[in-house]
C-alpha positions as CSV (number, residue, x, y, z in Angstrom):
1,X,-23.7,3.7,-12.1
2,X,-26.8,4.8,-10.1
3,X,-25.8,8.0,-9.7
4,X,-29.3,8.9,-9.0
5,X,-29.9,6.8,-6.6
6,X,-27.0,7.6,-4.4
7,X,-27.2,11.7,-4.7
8,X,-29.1,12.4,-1.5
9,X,-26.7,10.1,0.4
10,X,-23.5,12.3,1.3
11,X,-22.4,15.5,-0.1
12,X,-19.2,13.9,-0.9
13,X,-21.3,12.8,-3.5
14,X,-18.6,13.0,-6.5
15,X,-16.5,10.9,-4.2
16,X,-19.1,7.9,-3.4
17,X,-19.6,7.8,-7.0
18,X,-16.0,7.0,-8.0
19,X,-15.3,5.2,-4.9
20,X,-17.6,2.0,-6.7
21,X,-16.3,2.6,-10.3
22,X,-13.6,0.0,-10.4
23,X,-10.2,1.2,-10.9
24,X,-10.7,4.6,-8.3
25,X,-9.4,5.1,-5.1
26,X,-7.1,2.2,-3.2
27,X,-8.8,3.2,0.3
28,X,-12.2,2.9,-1.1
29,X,-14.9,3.4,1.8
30,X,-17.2,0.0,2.4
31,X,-20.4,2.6,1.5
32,X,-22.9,0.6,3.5
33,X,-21.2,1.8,7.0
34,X,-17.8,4.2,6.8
35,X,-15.9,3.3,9.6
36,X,-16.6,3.9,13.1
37,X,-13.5,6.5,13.0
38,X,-15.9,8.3,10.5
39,X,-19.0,10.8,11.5
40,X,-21.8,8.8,9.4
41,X,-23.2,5.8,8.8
42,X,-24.6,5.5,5.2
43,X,-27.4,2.5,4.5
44,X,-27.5,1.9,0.9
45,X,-30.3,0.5,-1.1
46,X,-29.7,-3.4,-1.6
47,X,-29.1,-2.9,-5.1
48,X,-26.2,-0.9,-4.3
49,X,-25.2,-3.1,-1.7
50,X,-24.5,-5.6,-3.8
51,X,-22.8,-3.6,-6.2
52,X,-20.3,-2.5,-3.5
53,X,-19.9,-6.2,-1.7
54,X,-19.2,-7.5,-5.3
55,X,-16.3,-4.9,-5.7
56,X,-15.2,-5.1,-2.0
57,X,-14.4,-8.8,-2.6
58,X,-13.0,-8.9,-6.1
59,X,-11.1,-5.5,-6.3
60,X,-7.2,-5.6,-5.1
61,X,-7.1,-8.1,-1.6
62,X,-11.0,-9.0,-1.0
63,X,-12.1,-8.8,2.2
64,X,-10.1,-12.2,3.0
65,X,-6.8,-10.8,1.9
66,X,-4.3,-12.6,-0.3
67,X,-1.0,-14.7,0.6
68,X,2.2,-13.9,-0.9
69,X,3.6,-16.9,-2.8
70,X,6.5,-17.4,-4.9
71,X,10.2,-19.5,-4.9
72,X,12.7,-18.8,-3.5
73,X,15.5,-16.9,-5.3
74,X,18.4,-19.1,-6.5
75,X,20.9,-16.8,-6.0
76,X,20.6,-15.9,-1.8
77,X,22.2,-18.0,0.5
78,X,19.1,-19.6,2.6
79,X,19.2,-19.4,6.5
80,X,16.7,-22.1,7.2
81,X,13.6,-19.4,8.2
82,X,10.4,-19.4,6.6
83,X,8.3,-15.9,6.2
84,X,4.2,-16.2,5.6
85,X,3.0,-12.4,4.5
86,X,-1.0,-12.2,4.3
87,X,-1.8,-9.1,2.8
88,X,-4.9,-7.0,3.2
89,X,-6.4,-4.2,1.7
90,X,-5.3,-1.6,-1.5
91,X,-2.6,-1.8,-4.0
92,X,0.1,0.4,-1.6
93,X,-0.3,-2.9,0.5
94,X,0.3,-5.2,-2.3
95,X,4.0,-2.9,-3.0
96,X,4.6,-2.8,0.4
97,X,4.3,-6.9,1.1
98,X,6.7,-7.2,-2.2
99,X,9.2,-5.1,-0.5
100,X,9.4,-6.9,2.9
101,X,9.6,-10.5,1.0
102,X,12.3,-8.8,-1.1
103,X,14.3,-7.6,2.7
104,X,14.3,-11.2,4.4
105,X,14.7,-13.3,1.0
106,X,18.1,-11.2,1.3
107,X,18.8,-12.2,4.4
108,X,18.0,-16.1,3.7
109,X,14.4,-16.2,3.9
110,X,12.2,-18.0,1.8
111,X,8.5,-17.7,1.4
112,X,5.9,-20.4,2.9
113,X,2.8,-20.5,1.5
114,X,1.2,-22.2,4.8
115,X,1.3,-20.4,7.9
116,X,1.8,-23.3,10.4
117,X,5.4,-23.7,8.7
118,X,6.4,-20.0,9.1
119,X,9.0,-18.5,11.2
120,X,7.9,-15.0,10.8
121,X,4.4,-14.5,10.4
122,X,3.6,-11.1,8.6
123,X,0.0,-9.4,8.7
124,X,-0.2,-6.9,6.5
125,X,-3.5,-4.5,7.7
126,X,-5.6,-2.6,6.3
127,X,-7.8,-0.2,8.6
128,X,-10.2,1.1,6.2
129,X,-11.8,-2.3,5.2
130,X,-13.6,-3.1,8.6
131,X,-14.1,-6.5,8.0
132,X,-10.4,-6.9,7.1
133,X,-9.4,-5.5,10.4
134,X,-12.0,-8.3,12.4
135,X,-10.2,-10.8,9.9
136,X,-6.3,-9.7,11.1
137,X,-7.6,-9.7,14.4
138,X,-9.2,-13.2,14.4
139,X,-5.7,-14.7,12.5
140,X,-4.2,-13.1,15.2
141,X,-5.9,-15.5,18.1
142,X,-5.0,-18.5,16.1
143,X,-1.7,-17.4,15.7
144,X,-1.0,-16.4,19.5
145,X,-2.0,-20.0,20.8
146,X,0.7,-21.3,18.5
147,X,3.1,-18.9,19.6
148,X,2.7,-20.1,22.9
149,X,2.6,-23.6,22.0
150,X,5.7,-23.1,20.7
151,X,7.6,-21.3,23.5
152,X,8.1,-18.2,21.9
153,X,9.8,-19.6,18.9
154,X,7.6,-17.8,16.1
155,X,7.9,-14.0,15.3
156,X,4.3,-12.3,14.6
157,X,4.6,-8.8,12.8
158,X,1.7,-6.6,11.7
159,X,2.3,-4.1,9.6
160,X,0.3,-1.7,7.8
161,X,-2.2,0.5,8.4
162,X,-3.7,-0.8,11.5
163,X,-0.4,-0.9,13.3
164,X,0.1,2.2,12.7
165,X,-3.0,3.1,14.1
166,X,-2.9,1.1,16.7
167,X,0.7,0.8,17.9
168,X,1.4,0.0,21.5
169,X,-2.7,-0.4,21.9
170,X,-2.2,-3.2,19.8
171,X,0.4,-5.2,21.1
172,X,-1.2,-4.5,24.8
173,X,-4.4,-6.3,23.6
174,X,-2.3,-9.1,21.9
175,X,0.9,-9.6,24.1
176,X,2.0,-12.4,21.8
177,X,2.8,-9.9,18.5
178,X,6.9,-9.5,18.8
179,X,6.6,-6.3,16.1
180,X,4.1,-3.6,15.1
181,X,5.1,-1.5,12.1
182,X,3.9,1.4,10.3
183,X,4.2,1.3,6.4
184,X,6.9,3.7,6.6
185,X,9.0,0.8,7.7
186,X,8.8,-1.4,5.2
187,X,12.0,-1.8,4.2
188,X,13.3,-1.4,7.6
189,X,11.7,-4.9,8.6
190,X,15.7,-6.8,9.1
191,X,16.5,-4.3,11.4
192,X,13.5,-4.6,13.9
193,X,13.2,-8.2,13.7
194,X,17.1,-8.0,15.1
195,X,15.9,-5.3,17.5
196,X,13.4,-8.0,18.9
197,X,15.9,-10.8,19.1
198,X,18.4,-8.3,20.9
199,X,16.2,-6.1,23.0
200,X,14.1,-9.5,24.0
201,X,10.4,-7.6,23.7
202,X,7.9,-6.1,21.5
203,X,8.6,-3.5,19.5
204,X,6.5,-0.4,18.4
205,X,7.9,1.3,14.9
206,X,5.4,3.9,14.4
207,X,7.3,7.1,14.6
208,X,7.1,9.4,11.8
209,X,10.1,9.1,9.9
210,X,11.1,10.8,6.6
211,X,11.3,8.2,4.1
212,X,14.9,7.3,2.6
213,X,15.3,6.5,-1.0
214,X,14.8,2.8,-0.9
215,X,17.4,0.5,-2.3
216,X,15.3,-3.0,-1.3
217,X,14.7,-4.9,-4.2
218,X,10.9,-6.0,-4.4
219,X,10.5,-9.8,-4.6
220,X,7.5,-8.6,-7.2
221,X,4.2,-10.7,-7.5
222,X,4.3,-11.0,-11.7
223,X,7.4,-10.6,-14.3
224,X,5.7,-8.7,-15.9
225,X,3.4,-6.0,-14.0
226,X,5.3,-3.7,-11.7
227,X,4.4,-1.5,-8.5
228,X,6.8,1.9,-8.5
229,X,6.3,4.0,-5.9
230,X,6.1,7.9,-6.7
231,X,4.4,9.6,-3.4
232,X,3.9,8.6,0.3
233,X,1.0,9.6,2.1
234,X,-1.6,12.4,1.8
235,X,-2.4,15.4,3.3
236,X,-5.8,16.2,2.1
237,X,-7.5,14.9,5.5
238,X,-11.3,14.4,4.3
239,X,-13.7,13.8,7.1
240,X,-14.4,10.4,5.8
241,X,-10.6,8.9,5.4
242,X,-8.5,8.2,8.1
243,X,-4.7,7.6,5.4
244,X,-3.5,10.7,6.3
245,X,-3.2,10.0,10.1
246,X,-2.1,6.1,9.0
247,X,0.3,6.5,6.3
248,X,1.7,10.4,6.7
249,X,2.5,13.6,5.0
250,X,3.2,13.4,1.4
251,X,6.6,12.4,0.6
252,X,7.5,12.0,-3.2
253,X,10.6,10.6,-4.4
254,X,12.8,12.6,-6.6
255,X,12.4,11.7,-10.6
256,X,15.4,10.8,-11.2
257,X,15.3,7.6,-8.7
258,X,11.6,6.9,-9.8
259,X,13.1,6.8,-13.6
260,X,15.9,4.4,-12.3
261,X,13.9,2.1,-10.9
262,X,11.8,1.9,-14.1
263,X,14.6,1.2,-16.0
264,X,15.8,-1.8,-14.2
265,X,12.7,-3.2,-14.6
266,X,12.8,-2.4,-18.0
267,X,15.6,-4.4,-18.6
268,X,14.6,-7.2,-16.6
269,X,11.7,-7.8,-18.8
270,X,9.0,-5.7,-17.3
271,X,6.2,-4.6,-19.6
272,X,3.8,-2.6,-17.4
273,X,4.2,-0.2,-14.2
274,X,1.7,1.1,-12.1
275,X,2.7,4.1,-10.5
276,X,1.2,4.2,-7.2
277,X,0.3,6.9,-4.5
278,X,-2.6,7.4,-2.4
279,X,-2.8,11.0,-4.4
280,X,-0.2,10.8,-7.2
281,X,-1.7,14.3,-8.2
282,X,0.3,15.7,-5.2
283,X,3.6,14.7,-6.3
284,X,6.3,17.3,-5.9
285,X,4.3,19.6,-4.1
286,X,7.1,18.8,-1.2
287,X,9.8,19.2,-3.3
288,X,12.2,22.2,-3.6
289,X,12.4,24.4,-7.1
290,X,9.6,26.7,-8.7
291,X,10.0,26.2,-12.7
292,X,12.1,28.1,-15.0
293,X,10.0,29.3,-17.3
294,X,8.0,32.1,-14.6
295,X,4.9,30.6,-14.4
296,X,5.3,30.6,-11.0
297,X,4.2,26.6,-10.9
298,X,6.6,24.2,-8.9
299,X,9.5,22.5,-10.5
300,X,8.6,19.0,-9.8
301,X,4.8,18.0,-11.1
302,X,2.9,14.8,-11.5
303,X,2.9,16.0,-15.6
304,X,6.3,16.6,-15.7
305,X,7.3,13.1,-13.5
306,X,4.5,11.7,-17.0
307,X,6.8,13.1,-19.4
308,X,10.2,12.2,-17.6
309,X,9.4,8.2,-17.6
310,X,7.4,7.8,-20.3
311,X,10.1,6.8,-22.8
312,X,11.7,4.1,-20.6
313,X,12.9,1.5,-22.5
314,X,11.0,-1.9,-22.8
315,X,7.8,-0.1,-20.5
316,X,5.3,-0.3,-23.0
317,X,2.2,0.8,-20.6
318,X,2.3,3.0,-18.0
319,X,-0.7,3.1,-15.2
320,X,-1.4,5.7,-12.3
321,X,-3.4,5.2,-9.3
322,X,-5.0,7.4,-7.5
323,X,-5.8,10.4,-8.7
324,X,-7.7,13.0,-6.8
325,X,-10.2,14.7,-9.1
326,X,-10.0,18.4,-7.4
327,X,-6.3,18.3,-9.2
328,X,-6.7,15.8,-11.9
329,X,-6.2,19.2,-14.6
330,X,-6.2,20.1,-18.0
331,X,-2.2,19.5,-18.1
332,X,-3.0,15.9,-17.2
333,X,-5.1,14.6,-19.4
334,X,-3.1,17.1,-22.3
335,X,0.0,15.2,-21.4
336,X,-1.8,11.5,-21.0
337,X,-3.5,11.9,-24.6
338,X,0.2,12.5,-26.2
339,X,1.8,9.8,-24.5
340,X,-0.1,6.5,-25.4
341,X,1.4,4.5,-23.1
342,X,-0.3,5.9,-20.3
343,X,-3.6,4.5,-18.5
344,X,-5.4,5.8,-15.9
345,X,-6.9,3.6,-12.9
């Protein structure tokens, strides 16, 4: 789509192209002006601007982010407390917000829709999307007023990529947030909203921390499309992306807890997963083991993680997202054209 047009804008040119074909990269660049953390500005012609406003608002959160909304479950004694999560930004977001809600509905939370009637207000940021950062930002004045209508009473968390970006910078310029909180925390969030009621002041969670197998069970957003973690962060570190420094070092969880996780929601009625990482290529290049039969390849690779879940029972689709193209290979798309279930985003 306008390839032409767009060749003598960046030598990343193979990159700008997929990064406006729907379906590419979660951390898609705004084209019309990277980010100031970036070394260029790019203006695009206005038919291209278009083109990228149109998927900027309609792909995963829009540029005004999305509220998590849902009952309560039945089954969870309730402790009174409302939780508001707005969510901004790619699908990693989306998985991450699911896994909070799914931490304080099991500690008695349930889920308010409206803000104003929250507890524990959640901002869940996004730092590539500029205008999603000026939109946290701007929530966060309204929100600070309350807070200090209310003496205190309301917690206000952000969490994400701009908190971890940000940290203590953050809660300096907005001494009314209670908790900033890198993604790596996600389902950590019980235990620093009791550090903040037993310490009495902000906290800054944005340490590097290697991620533990995660037993939270995700208050998922459909009953029937699923979010399944495979691999945390990247280390590619292209001039134009600032994840690596935001989310980490890859991290990929081992196949067998991946497989598990697919099976429960298997059984539970699940008929599609996306497996998400920013670079799902990468998985198991962190992991231990070369394989067995010489090659002298690694043990653990995104093809053979295809063919380990592939045959869960009741999964009848399988997604991926995203793929970097320099190790999208032959093995891939071999492996994904034997298994049907599989489609690539």
């Amino acid at each position: 789509m306008h390839a032409e047009a767009m060749a003598h804008l960046c030598p990343h040119r193979r990159v700008l192209q997929q990064s406006i074909r729907p379906g590419a990269c979660p951390h898609r660049q705004p084209l019309h002006r990277l980010s100031v953390r970036c070394r260029a500005t790019i203006e695009l012609p206005p038919d291209l601007q278009a083109v990228v406003n149109e998927l900027e608002e309609s792909k995963y959160c829009g540029g005004e982010g999305t509220v998590l909304v849902r009952e309560a479950p039945v089954d969870v004694p309730k402790n009174g407390k409302r939780y508001h999560i707005h969510t901004f930004g790619c699908q990693m977001n989306l998985a991450d917000s699911e896994r909070m809600a799914g931490v304080l509905e099991s500690v008695g939370y349930e889920c308010s829709e409206d803000p104003a009637k929250a507890d524990v207000l959640i901002y869940n940021t996004c730092s590539i999307r500029e205008k999603a950062e000026v939109k946290v930002y701007s929530a966060l004045g309204k929100q600070a007023k309350r807070k200090r209508d209310r003496m205190g009473d309301l917690k206000i968390v952000v969490a994400g990529c701009v908190a971890q970006q940000e940290g203590q910078q953050l809660l300096r310029r907005v001494p009314e947030v209670d908790l900033v909180m890198g993604p790596q925390f996600a389902n950590k969030l019980d235990e620093l909203l009791e550090r903040v009621d037993s310490q009495g002041t902000q906290v800054c969670a944005t340490d590097y921390i290697e991620i533990s197998e995660d037993i939270t069970v995700p208050r998922r957003d459909s009953s029937l499309t699923a979010w399944v973690n495979v691999i945390y962060g990247c280390n590619e570190k292209c001039t134009y992306c600032v994840v690596p420094y935001t989310r980490g070092q890859e991290q990929s969880r081992r196949q067998e807890d991946i497989r598990q996780e697919m099976l429960a929601l298997g059984e539970a009625g699940y008929k599609e997963v996306t497996l998400l990482g920013q670079n799902v290529d990468a998985y198991g290049r962190d992991l231990p083991g070369m394989a067995a039969d010489g090659s002298g390849r690694r043990q653990h690779t995104f093809t053979d993680l295809l063919r380990y879940v592939h045959d869960v029972p009741g999964i009848e689709r399988i997604r991926f997202a995203t793929s970097h193209p320099r190790y999208f290979t032959g093995g891939h798309r071999f492996c994904s054209g034997q298994l049907s279930c599989f489609a690539v985003d």
